[in-house]
PDBQT receptor file of N, H, CA, C and O in Angstrom, charges set to zero:
ATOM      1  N   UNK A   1       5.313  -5.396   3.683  1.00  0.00    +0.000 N 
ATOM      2  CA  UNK A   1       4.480  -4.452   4.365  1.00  0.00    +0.000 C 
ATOM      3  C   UNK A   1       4.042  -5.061   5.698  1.00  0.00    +0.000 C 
ATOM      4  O   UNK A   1       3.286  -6.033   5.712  1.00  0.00    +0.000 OA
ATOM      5  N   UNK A   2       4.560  -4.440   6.939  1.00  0.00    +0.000 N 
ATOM      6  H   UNK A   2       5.174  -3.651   6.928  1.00  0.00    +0.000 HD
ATOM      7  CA  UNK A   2       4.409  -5.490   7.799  1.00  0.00    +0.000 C 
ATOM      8  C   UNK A   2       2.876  -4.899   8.439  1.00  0.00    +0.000 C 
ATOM      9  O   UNK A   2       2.066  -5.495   9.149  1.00  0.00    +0.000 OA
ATOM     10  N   UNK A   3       2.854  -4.105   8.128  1.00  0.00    +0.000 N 
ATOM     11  H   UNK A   3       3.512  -3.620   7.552  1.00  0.00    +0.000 HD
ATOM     12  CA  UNK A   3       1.099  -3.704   8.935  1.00  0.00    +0.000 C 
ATOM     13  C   UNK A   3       0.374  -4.843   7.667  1.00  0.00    +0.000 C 
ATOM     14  O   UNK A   3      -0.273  -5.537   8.451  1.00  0.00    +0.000 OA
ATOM     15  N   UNK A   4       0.239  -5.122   7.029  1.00  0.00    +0.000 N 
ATOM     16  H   UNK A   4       0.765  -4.558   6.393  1.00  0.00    +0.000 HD
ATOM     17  CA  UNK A   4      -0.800  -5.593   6.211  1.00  0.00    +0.000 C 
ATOM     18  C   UNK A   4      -0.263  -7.368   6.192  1.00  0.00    +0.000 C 
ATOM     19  O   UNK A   4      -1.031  -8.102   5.570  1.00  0.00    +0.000 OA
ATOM     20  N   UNK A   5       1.122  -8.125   6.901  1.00  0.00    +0.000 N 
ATOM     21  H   UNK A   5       1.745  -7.528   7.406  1.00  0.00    +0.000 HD
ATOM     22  CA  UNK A   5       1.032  -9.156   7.160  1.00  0.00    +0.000 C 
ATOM     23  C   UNK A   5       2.316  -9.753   6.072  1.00  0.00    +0.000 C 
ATOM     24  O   UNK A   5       3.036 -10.735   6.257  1.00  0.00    +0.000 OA
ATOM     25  N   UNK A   6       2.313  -8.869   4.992  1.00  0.00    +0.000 N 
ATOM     26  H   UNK A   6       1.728  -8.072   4.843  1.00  0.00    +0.000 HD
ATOM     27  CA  UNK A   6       2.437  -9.365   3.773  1.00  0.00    +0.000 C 
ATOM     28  C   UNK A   6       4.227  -9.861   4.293  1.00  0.00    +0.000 C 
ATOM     29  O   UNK A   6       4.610  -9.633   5.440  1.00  0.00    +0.000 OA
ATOM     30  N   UNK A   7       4.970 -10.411   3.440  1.00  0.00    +0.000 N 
ATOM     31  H   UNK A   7       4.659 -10.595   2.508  1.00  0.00    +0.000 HD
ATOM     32  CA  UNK A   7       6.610 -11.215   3.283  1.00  0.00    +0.000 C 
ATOM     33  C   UNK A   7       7.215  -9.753   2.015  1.00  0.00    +0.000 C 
ATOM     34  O   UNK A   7       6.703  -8.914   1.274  1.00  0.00    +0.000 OA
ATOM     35  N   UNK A   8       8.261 -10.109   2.342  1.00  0.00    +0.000 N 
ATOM     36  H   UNK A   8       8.677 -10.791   2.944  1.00  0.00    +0.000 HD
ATOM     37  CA  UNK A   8       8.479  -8.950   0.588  1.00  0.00    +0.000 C 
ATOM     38  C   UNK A   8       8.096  -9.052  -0.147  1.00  0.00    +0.000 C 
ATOM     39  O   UNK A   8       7.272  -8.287  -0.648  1.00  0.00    +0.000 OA
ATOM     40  N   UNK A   9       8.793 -10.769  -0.893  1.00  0.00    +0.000 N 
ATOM     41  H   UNK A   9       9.462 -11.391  -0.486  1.00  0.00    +0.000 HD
ATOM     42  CA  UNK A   9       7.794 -11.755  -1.701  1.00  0.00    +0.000 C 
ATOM     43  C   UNK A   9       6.714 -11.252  -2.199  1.00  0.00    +0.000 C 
ATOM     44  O   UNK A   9       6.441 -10.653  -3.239  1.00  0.00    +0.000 OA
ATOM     45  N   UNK A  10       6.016 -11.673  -1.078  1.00  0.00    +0.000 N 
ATOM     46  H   UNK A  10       6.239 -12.160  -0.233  1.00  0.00    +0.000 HD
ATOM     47  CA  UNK A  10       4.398 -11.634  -1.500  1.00  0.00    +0.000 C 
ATOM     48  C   UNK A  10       4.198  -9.740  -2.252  1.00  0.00    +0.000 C 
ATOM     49  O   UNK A  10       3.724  -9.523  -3.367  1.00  0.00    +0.000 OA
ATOM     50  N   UNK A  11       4.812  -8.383  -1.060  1.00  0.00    +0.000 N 
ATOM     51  H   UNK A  11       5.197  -8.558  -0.153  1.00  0.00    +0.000 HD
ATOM     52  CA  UNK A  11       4.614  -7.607  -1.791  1.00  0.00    +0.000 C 
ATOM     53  C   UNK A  11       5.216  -7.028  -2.676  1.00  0.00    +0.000 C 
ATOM     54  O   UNK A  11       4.879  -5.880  -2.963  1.00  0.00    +0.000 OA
ATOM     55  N   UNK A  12       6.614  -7.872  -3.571  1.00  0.00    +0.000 N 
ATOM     56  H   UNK A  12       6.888  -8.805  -3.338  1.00  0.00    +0.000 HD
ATOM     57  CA  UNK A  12       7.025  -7.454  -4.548  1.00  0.00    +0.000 C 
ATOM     58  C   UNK A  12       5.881  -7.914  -5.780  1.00  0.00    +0.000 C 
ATOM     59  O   UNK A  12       5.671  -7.189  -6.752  1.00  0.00    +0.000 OA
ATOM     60  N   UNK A  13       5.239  -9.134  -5.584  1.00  0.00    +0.000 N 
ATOM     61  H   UNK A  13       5.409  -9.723  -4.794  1.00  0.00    +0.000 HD
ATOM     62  CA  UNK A  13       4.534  -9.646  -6.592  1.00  0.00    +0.000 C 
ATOM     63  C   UNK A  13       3.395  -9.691  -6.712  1.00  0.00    +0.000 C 
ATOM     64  O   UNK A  13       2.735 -10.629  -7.160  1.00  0.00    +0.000 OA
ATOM     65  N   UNK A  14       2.938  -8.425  -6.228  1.00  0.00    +0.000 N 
ATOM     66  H   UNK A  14       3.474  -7.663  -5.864  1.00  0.00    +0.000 HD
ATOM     67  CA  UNK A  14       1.519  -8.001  -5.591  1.00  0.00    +0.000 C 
ATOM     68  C   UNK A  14       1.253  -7.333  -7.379  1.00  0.00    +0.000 C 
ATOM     69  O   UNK A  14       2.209  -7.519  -8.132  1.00  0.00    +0.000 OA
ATOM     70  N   UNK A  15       0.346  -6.802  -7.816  1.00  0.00    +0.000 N 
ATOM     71  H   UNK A  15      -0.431  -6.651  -7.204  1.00  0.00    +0.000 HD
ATOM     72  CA  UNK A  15       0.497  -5.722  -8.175  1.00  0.00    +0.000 C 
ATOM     73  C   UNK A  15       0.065  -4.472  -8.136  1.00  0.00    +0.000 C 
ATOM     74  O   UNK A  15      -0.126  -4.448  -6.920  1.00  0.00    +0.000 OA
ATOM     75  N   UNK A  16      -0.270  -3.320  -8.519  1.00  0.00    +0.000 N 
ATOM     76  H   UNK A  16      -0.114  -3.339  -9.507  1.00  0.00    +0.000 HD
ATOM     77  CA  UNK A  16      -0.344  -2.193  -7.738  1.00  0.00    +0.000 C 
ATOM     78  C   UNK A  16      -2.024  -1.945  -7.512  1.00  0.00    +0.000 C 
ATOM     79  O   UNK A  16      -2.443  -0.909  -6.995  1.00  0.00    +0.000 OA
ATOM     80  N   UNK A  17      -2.960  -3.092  -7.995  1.00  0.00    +0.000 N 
ATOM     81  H   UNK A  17      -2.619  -3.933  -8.415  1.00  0.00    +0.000 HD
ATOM     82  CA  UNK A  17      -4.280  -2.870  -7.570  1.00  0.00    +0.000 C 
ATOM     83  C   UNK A  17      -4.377  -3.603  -6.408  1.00  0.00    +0.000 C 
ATOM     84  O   UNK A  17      -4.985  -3.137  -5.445  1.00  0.00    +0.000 OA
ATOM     85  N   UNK A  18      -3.699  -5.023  -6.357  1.00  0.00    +0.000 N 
ATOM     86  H   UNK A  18      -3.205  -5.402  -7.139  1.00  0.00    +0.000 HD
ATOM     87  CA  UNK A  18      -4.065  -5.563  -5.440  1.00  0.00    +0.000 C 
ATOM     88  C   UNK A  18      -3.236  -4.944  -4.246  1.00  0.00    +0.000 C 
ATOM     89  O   UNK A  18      -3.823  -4.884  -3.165  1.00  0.00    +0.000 OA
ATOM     90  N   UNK A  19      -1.764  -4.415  -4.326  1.00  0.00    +0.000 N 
ATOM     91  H   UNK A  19      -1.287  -4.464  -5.204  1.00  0.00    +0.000 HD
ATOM     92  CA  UNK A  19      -1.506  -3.158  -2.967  1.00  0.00    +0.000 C 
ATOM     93  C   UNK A  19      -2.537  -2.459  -2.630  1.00  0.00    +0.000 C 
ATOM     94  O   UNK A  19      -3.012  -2.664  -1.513  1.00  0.00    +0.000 OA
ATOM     95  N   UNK A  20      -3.031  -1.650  -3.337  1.00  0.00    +0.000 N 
ATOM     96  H   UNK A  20      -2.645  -1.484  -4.245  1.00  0.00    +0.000 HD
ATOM     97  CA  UNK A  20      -4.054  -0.341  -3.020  1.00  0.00    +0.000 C 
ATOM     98  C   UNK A  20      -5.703  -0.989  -2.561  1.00  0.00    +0.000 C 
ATOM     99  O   UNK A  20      -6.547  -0.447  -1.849  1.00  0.00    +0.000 OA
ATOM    100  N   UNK A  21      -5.756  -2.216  -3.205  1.00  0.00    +0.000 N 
ATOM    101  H   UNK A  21      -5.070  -2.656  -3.784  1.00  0.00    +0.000 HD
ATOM    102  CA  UNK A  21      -7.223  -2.724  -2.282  1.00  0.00    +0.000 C 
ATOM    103  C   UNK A  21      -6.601  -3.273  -0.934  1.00  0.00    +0.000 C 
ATOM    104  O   UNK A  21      -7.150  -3.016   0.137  1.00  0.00    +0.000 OA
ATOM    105  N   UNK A  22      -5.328  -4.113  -1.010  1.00  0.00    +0.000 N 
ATOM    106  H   UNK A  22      -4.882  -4.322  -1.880  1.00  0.00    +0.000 HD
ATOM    107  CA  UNK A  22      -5.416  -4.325   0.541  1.00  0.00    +0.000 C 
ATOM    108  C   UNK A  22      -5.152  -3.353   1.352  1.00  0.00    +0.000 C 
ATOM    109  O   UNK A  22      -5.169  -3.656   2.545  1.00  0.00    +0.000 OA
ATOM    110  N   UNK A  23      -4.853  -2.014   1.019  1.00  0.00    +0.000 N 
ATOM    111  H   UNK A  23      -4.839  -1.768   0.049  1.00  0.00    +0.000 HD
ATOM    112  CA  UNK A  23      -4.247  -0.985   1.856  1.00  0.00    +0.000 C 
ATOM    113  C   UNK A  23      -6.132  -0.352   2.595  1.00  0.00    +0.000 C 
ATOM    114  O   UNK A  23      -6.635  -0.069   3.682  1.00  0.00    +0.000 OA
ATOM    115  N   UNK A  24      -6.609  -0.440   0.846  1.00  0.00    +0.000 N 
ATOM    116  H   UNK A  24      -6.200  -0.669  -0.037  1.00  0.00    +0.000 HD
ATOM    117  CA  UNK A  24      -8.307  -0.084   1.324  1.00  0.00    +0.000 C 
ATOM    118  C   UNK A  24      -9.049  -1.455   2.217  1.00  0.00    +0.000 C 
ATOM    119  O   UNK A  24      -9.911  -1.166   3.047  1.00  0.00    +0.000 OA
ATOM    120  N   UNK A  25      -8.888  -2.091   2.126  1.00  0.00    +0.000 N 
ATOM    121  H   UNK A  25      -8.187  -2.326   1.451  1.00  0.00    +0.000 HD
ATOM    122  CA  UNK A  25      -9.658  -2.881   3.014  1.00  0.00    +0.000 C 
ATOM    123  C   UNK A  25      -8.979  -2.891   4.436  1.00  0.00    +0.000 C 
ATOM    124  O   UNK A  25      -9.628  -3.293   5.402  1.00  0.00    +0.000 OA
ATOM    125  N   UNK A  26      -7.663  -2.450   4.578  1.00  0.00    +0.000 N 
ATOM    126  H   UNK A  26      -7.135  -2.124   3.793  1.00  0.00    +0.000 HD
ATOM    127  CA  UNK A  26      -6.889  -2.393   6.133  1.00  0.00    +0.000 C 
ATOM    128  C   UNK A  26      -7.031  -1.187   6.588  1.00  0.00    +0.000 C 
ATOM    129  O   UNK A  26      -6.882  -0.972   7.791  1.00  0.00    +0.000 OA
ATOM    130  N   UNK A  27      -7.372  -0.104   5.636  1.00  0.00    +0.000 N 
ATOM    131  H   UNK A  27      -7.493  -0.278   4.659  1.00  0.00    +0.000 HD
ATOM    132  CA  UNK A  27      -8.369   1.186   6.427  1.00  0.00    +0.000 C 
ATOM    133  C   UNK A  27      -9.536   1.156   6.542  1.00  0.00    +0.000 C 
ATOM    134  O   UNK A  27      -9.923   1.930   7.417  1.00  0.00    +0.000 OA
ATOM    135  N   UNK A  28     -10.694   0.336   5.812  1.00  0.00    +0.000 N 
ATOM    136  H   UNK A  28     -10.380  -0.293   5.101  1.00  0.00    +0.000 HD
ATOM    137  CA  UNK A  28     -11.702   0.133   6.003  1.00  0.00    +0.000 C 
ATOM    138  C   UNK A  28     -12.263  -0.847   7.428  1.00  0.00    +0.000 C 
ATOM    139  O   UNK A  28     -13.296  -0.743   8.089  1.00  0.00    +0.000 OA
ATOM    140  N   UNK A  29     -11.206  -1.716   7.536  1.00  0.00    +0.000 N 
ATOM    141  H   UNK A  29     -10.366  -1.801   6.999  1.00  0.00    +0.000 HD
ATOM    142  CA  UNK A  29     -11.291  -2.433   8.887  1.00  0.00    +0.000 C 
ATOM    143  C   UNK A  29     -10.725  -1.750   9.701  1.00  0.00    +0.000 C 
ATOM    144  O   UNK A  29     -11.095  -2.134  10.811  1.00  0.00    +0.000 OA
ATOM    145  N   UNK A  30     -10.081  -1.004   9.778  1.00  0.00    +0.000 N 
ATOM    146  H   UNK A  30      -9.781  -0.692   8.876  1.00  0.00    +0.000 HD
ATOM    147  CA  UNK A  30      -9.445  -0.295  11.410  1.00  0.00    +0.000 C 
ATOM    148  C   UNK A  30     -10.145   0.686  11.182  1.00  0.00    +0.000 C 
ATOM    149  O   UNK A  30      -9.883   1.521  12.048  1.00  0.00    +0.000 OA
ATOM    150  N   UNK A  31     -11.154   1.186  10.259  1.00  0.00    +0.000 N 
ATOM    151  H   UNK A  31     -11.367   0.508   9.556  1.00  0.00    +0.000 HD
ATOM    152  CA  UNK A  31     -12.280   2.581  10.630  1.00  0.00    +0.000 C 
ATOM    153  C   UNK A  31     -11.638   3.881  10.197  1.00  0.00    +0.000 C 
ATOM    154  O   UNK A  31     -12.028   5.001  10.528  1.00  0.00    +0.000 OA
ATOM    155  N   UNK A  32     -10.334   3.527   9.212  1.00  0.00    +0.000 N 
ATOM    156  H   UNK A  32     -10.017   2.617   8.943  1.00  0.00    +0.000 HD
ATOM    157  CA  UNK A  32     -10.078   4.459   8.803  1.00  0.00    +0.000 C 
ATOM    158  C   UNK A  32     -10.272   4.810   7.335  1.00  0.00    +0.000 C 
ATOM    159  O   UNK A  32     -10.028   4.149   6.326  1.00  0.00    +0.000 OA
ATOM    160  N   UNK A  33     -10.897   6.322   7.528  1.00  0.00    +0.000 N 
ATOM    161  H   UNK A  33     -11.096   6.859   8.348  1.00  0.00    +0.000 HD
ATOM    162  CA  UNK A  33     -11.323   6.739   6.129  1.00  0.00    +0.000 C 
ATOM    163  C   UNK A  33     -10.164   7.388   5.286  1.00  0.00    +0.000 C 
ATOM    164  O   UNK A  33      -8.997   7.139   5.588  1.00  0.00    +0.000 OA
ATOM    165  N   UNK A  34     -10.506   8.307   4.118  1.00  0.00    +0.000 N 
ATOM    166  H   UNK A  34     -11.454   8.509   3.873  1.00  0.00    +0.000 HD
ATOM    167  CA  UNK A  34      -9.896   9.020   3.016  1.00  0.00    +0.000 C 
ATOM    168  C   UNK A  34      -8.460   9.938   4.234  1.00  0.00    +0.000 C 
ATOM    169  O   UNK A  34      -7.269   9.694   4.427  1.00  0.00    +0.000 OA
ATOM    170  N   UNK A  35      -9.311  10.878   4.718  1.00  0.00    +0.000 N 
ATOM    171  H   UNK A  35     -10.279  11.077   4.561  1.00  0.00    +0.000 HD
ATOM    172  CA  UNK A  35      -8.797  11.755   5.692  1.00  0.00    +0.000 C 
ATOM    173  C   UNK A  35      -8.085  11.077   6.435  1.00  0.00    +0.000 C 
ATOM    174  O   UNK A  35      -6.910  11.109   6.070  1.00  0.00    +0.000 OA
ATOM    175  N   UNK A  36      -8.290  10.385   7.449  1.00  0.00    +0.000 N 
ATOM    176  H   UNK A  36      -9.244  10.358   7.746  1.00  0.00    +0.000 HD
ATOM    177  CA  UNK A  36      -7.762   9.893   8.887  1.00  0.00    +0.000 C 
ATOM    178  C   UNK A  36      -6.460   8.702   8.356  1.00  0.00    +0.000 C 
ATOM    179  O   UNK A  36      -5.579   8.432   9.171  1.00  0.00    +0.000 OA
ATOM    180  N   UNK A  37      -6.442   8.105   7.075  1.00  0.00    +0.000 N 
ATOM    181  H   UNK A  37      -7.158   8.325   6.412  1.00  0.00    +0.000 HD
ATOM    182  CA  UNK A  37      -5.276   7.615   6.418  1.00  0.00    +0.000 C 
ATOM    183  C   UNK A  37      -3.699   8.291   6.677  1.00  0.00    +0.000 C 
ATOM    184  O   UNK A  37      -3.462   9.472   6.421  1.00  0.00    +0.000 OA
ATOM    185  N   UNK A  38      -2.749   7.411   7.186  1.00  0.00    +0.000 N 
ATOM    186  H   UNK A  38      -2.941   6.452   7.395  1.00  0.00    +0.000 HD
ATOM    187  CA  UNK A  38      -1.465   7.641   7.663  1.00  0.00    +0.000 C 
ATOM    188  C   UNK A  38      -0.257   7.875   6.418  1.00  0.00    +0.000 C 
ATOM    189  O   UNK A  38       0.813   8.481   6.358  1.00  0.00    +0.000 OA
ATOM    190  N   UNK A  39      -1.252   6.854   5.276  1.00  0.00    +0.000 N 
ATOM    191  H   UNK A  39      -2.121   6.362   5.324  1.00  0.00    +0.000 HD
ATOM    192  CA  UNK A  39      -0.414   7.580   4.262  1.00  0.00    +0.000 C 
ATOM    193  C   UNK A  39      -0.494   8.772   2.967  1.00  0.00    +0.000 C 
ATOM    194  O   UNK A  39      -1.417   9.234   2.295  1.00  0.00    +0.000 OA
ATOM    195  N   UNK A  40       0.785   8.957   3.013  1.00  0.00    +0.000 N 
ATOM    196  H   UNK A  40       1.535   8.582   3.558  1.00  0.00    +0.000 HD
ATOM    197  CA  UNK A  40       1.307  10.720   2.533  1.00  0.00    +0.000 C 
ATOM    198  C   UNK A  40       0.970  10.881   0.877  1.00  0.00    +0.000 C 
ATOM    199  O   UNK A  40       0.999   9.859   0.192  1.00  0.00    +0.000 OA
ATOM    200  N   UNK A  41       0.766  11.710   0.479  1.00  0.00    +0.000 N 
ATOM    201  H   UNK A  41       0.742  12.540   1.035  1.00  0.00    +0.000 HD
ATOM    202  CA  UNK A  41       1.103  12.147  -0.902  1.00  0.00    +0.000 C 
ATOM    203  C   UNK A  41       2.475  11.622  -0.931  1.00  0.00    +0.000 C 
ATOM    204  O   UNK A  41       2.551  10.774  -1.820  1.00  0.00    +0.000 OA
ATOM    205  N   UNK A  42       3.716  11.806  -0.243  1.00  0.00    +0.000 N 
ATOM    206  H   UNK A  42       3.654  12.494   0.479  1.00  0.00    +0.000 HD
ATOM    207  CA  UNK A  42       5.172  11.572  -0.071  1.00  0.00    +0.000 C 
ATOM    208  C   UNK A  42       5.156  10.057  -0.384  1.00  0.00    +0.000 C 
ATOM    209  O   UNK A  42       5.674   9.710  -1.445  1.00  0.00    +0.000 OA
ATOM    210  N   UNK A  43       4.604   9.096   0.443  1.00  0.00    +0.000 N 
ATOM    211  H   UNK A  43       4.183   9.377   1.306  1.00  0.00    +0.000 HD
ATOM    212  CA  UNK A  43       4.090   8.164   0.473  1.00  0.00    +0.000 C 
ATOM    213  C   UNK A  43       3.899   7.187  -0.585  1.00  0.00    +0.000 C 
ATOM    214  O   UNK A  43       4.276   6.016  -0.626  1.00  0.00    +0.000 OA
ATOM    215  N   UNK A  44       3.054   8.076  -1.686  1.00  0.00    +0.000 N 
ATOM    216  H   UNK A  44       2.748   9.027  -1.653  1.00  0.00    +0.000 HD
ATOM    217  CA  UNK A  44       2.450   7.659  -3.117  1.00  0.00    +0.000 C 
ATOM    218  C   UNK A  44       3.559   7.975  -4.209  1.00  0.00    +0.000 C 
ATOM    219  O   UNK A  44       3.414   7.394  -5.284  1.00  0.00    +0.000 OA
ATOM    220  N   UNK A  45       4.799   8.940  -4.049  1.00  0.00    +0.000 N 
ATOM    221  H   UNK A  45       4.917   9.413  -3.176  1.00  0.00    +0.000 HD
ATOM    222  CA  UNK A  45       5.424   9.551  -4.836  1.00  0.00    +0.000 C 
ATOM    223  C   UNK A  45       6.405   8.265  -4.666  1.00  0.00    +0.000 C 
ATOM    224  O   UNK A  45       6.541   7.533  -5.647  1.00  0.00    +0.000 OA
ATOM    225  N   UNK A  46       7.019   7.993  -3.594  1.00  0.00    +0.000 N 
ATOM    226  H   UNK A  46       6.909   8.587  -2.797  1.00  0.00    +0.000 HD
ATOM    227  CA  UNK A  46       7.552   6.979  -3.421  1.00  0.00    +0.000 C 
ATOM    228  C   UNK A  46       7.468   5.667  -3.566  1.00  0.00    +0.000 C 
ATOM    229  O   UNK A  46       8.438   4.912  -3.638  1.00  0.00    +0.000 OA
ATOM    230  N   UNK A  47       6.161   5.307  -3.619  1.00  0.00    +0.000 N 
ATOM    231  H   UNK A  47       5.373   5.920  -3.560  1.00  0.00    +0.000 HD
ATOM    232  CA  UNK A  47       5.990   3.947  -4.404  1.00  0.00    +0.000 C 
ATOM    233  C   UNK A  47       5.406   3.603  -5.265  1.00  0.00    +0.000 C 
ATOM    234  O   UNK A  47       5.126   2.421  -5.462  1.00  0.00    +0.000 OA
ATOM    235  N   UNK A  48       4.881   5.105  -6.419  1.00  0.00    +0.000 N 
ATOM    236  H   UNK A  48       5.108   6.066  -6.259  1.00  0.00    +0.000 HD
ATOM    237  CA  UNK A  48       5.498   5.092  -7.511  1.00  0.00    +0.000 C 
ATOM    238  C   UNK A  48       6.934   5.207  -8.386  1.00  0.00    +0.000 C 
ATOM    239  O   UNK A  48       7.089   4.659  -9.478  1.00  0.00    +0.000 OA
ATOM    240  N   UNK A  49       7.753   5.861  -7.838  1.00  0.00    +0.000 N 
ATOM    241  H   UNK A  49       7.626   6.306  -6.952  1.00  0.00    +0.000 HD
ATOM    242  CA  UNK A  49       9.076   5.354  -7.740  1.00  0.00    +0.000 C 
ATOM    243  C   UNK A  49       9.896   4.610  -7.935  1.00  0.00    +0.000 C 
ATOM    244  O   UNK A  49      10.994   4.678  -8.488  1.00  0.00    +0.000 OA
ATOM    245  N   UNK A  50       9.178   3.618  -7.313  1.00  0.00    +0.000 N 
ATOM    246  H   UNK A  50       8.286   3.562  -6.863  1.00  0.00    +0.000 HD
ATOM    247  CA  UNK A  50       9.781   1.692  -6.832  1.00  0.00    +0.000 C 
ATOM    248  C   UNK A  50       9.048   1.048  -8.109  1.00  0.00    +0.000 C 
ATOM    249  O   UNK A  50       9.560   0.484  -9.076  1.00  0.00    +0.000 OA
ATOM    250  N   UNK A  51       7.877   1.269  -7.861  1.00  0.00    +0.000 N 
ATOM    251  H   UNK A  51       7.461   1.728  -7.076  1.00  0.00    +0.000 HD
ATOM    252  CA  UNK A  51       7.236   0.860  -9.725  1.00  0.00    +0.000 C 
ATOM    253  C   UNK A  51       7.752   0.964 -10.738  1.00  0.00    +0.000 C 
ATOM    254  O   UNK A  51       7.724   0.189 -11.695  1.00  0.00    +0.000 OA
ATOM    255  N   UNK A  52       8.381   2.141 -10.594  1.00  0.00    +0.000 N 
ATOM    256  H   UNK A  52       8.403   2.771  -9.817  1.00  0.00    +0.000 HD
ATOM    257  CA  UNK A  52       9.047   2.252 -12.244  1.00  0.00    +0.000 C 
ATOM    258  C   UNK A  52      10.418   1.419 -11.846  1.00  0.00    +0.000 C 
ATOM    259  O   UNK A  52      10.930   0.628 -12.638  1.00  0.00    +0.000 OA
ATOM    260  N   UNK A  53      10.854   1.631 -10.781  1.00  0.00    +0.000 N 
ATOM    261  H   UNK A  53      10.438   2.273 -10.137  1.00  0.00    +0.000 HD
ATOM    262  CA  UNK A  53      12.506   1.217 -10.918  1.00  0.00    +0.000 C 
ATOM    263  C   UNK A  53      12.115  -0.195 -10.910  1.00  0.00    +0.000 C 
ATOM    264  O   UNK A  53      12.678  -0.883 -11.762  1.00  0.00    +0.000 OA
ATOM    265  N   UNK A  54      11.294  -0.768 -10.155  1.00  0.00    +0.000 N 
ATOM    266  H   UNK A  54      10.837  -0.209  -9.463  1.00  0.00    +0.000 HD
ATOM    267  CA  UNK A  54      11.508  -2.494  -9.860  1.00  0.00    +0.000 C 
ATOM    268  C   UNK A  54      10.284  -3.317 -10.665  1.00  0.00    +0.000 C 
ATOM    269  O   UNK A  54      10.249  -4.541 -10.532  1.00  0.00    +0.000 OA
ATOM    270  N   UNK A  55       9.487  -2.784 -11.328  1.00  0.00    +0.000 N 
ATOM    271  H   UNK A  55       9.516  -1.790 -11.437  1.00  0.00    +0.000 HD
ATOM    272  CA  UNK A  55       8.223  -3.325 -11.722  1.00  0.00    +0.000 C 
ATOM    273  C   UNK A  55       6.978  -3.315 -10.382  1.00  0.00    +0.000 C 
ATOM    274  O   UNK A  55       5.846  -3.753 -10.588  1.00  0.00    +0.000 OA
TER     275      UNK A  55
């Protein structure tokens, strides 16, 4: 995830709380809320997706 810094690595072996808090703390620091968030329902469908296929 290159907005959030991360290697693949690091975000293949993340797991899906610690994705979703760093995603919340990298909208919470750039001032972005619920609404003003770039990512999609499409977004969420898709990396649930990858969850099931890759862990």
């Amino acid at each position: 995830m290159p907005v959030l810094g991360w290697t693949p690595d690091v975000f293949w072996k993340a797991s899906i709380r610690e994705l979703f808090a760093a995603m919340d703390g990298y909208n919470k620091a750039h001032g972005l809320g619920p609404d003003e968030s770039d990512i999609t329902e499409d977004d969420h469908v898709e990396l649930r997706d990858l969850v099931k296929r890759y862990g």
